[in-house]
C-alpha positions as CSV (number, residue, x, y, z in Angstrom):
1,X,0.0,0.0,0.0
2,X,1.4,3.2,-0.8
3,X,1.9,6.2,1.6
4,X,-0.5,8.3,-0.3
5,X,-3.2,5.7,0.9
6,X,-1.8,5.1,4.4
7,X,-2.3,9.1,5.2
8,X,-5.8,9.0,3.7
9,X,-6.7,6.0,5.9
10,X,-5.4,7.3,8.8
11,X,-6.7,11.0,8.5
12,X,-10.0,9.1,7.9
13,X,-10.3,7.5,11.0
14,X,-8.8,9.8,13.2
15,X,-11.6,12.2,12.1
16,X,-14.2,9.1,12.7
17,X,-13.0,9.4,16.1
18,X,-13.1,12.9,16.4
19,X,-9.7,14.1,16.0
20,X,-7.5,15.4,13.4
21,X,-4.9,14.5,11.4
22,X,-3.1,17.8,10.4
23,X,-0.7,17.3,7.5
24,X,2.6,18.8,8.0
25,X,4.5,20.9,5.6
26,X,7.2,23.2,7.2
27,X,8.6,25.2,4.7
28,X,12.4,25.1,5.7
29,X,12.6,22.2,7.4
30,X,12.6,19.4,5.2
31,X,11.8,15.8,6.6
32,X,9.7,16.8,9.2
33,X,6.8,14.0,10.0
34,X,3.8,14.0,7.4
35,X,1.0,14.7,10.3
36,X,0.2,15.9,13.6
37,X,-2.6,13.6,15.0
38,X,-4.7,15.1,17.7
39,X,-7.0,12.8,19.4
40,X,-9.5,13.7,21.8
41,X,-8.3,14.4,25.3
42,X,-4.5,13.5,24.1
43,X,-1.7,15.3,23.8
44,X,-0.9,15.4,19.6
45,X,1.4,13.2,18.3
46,X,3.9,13.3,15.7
47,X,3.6,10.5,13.0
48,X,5.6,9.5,9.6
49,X,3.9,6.8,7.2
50,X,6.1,4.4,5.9
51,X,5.0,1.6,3.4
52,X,6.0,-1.8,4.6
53,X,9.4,-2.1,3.2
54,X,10.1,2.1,2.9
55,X,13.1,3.5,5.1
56,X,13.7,7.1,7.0
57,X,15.7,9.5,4.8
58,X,19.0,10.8,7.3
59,X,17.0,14.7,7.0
60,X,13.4,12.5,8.6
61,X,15.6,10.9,11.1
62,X,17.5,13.9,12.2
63,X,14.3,15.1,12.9
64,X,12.6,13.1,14.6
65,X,15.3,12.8,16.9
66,X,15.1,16.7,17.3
67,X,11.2,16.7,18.0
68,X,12.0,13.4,20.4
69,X,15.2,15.6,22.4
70,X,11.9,18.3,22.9
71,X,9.9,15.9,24.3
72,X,7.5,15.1,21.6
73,X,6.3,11.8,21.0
74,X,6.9,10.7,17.6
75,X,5.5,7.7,15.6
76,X,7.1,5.8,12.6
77,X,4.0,3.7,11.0
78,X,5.0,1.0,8.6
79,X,1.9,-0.2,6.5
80,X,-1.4,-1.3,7.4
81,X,-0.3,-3.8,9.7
82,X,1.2,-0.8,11.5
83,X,-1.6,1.7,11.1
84,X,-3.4,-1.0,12.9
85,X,-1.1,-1.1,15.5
86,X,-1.2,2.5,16.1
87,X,-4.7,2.6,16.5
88,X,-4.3,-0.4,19.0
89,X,-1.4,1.7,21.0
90,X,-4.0,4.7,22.0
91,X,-6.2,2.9,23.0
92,X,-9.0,2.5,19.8
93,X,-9.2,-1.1,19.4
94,X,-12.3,-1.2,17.9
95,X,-10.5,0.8,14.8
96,X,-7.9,-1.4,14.7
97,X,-9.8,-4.9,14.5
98,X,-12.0,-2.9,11.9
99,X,-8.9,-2.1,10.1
100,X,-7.7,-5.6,10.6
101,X,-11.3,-7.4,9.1
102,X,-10.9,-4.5,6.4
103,X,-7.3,-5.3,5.6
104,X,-8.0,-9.1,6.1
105,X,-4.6,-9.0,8.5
């Protein structure tokens, strides 16, 4: 699946859920994550989409060690499988096993 799809699912169901999925372009500051996910009640996170097999340029990992050093919580998704996983990891399980019966993971 490409990233393209990965960052529609995800703004998609974040919104279901009634938060938001900011993309993030910085002018400047090139390899910053692609969106700032705000769930309700949560503090945002920070979160780069990967496809399954894709890597982290040196620029993305520079900073997301920088946002990290700030105290920023930062997530690297790789693919559904990891979508689903992120969902799982704040606590929306019910999104996850939808994405799971979806995705037939």
């Amino acid at each position: 699946m490409r990233e393209r799809e990965l960052e529609k699912i995800l703004r998609d169901e974040v919104r279901k859920l009634g938060g938001r999925a900011y993309k993030w372009v910085s002018p400047g500051n090139d390899g910053v994550p692609d969106r700032i996910v705000v769930f309700p009640e949560k503090p945002p996170v920070f979160v780069e989409l990967k496809t399954e097999t894709g890597c982290l340029s040196a620029i993305q990992a520079v900073q997301i060690r920088r946002l990290e050093s700030l105290g920023q919580q930062v997530r690297v998704v790789r693919g559904i499988n990891g979508l689903s996983q992120f969902f799982q990891d704040f606590g929306y399980e019910a999104v996850s096993k939808a994405l799971d019966c979806r995705f037939d993971l």
